[in-house]
DSSP file (Angstrom, degrees, kcal/mol; ACC not computed):
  #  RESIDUE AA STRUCTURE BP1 BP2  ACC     N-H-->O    O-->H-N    N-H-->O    O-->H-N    TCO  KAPPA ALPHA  PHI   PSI    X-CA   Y-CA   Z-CA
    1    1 A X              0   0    0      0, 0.0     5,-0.0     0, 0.0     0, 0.0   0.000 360.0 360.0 360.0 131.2   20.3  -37.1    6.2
    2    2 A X     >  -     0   0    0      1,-0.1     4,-1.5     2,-0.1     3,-0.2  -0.317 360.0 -92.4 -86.6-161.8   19.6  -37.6    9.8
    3    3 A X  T  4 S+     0   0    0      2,-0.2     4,-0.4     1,-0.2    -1,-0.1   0.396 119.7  38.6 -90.4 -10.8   17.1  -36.0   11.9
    4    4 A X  T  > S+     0   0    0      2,-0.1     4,-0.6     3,-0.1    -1,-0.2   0.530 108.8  58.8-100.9  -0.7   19.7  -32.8   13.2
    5    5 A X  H >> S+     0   0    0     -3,-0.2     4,-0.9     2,-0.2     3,-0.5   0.831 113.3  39.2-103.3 -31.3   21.2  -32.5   10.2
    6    6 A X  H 3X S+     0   0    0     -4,-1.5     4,-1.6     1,-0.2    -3,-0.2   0.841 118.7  50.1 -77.6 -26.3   17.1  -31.7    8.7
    7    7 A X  H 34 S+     0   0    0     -4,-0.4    -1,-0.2     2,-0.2     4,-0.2   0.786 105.4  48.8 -92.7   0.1   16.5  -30.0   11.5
    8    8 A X  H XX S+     0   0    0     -4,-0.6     3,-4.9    -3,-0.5     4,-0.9   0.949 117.0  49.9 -81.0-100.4   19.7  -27.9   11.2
    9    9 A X  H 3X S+     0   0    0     -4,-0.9     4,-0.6     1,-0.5     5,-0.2   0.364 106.6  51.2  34.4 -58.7   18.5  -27.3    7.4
   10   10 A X  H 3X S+     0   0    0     -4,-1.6     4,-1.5     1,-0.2    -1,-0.5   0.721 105.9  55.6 -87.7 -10.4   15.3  -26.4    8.2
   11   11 A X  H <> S+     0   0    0     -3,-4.9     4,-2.3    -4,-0.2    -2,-0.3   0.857 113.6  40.4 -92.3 -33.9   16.6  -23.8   10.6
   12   12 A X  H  X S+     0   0    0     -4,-0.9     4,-0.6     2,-0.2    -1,-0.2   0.604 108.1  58.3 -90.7 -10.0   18.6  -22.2    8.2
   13   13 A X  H  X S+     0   0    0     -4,-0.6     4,-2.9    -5,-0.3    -1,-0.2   0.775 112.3  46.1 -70.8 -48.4   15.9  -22.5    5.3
   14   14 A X  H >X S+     0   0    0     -4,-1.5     4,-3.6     1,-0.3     3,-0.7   0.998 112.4  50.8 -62.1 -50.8   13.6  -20.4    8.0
   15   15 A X  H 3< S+     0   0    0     -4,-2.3    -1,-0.3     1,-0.2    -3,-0.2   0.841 111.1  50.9 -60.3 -25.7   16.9  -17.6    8.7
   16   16 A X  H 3X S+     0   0    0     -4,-0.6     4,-1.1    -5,-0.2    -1,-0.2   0.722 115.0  42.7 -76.1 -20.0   17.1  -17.2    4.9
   17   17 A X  H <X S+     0   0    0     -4,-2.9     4,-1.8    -3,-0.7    -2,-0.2   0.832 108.7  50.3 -83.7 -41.8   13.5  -16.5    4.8
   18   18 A X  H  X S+     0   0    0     -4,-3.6     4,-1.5     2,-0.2    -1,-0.2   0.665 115.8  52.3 -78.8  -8.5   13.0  -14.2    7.7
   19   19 A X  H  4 S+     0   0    0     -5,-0.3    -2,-0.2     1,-0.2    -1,-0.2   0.817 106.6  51.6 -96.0 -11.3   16.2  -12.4    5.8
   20   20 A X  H  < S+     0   0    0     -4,-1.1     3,-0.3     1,-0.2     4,-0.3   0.702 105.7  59.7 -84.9 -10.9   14.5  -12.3    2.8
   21   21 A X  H >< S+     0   0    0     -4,-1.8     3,-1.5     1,-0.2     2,-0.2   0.960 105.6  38.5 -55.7 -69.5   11.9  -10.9    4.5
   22   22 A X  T 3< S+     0   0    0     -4,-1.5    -1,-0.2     1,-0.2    -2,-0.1   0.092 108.7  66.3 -63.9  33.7   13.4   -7.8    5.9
   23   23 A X  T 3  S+     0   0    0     -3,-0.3    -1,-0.2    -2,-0.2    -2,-0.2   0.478 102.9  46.5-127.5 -22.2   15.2   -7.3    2.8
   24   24 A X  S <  S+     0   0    0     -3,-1.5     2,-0.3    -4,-0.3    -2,-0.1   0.093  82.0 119.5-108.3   6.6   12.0   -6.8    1.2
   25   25 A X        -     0   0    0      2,-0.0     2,-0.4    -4,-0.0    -3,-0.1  -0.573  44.4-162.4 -99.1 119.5   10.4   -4.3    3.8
   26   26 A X        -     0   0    0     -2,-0.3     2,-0.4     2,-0.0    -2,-0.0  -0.970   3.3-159.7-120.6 138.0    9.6   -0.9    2.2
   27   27 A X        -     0   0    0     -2,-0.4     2,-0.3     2,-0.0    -2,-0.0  -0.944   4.3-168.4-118.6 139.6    8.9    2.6    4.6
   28   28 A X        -     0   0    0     -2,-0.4    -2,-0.0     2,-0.0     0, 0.0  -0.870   7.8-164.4-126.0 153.5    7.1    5.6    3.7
   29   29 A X        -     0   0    0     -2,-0.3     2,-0.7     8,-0.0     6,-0.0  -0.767   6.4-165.1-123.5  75.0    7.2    8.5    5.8
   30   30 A X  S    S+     0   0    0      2,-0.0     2,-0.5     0, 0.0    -2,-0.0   0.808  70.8  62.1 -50.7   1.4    4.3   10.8    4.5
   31   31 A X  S    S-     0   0    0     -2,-0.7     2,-0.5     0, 0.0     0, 0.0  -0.937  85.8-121.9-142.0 157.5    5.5   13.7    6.2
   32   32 A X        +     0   0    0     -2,-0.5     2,-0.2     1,-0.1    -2,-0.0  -0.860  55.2 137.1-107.8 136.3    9.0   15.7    5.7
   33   33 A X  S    S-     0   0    0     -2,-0.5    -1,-0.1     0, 0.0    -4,-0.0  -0.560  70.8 -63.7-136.1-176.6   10.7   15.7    9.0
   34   34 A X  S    S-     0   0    0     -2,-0.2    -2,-0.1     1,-0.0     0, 0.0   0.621  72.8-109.7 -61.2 -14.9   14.0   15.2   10.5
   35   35 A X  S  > S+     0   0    0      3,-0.0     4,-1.8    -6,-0.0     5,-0.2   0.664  72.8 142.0  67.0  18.5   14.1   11.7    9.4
   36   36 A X  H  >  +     0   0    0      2,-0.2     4,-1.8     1,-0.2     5,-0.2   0.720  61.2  47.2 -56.6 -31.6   13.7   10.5   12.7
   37   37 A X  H  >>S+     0   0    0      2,-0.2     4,-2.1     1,-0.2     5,-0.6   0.926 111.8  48.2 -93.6 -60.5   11.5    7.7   12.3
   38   38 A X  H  >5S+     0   0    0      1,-0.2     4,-1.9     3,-0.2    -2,-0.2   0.847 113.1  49.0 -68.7  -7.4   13.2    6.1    9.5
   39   39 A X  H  X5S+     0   0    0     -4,-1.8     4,-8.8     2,-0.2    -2,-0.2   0.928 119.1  39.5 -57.3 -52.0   16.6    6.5   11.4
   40   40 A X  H  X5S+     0   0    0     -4,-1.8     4,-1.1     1,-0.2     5,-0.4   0.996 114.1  58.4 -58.4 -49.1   14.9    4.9   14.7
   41   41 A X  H  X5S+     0   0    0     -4,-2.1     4,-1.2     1,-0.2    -1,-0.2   0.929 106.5  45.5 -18.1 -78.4   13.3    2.7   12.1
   42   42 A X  H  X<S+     0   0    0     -4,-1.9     4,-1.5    -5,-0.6     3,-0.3   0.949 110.7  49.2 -35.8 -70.9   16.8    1.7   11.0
   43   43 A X  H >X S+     0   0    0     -4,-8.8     3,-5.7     1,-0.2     4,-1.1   0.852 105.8  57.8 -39.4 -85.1   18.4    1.0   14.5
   44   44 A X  H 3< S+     0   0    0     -4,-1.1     4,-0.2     1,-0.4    -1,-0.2   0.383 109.9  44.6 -42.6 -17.6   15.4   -1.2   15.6
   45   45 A X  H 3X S+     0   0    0     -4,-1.2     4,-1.6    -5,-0.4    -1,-0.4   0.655 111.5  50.2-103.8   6.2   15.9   -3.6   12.6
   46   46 A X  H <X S+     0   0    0     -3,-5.7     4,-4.0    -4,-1.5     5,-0.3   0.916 111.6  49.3 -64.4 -47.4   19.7   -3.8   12.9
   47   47 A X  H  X S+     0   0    0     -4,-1.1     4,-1.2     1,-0.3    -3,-0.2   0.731 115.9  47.1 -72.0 -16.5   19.2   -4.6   16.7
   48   48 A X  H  > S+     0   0    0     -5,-0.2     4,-2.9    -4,-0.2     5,-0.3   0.895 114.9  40.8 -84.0 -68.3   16.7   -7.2   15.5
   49   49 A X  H  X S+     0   0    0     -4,-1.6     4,-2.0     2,-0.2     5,-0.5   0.863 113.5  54.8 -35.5 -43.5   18.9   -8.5   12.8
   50   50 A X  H  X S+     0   0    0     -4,-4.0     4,-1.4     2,-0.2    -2,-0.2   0.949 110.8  48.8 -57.0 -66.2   21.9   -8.3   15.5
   51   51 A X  H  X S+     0   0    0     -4,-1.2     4,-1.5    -5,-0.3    -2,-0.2   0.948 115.8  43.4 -50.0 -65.6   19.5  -10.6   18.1
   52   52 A X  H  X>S+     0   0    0     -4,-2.9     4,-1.0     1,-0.2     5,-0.7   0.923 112.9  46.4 -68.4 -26.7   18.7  -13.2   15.4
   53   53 A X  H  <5S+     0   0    0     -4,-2.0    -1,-0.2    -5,-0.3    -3,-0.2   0.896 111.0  56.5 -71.0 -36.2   22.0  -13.7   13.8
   54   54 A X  H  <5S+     0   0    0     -4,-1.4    -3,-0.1    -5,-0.5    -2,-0.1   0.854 126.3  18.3 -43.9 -86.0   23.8  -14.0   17.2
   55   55 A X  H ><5S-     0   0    0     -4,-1.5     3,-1.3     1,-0.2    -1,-0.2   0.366 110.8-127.5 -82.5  16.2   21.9  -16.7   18.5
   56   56 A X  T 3<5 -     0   0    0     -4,-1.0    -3,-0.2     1,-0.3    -1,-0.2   0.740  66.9 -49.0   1.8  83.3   20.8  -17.5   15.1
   57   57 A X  T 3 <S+     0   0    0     -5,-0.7     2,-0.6    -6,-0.1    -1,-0.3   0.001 101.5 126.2  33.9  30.3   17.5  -17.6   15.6
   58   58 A X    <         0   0    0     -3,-1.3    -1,-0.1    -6,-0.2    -3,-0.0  -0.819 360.0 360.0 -92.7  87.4   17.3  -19.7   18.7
   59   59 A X              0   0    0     -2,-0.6    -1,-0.2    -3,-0.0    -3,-0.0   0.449 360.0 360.0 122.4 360.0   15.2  -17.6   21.3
């Protein structure tokens, strides 16, 4: 294996990890609302997800 094709490898070991991270992310809301916070909550990891998968995860 050369040396882009491991470092290609390792970049995509690290994007499976950072998805199994957020995939694994629990929120509690201790107070009954609107649901505001877990909606904003929501956006803000799509748009985070959105950002890495574009440039996949360069930047």
């Amino acid at each position: 294996m050369s040396d882009t094709q491991q470092k290609e490898a390792a970049k995509e070991r690290k994007l499976k990890e950072f998805q199994n991270k957020l995939a694994s992310l629990t929120f509690l809301v201790p107070a009954c609302g609107s649901g505001n916070f877990l909606t904003e909550t929501y956006l803000s990891l799509r748009r985070l997800c959105n950002t890495y998968w574009d440039g996949k995860g360069s930047g």
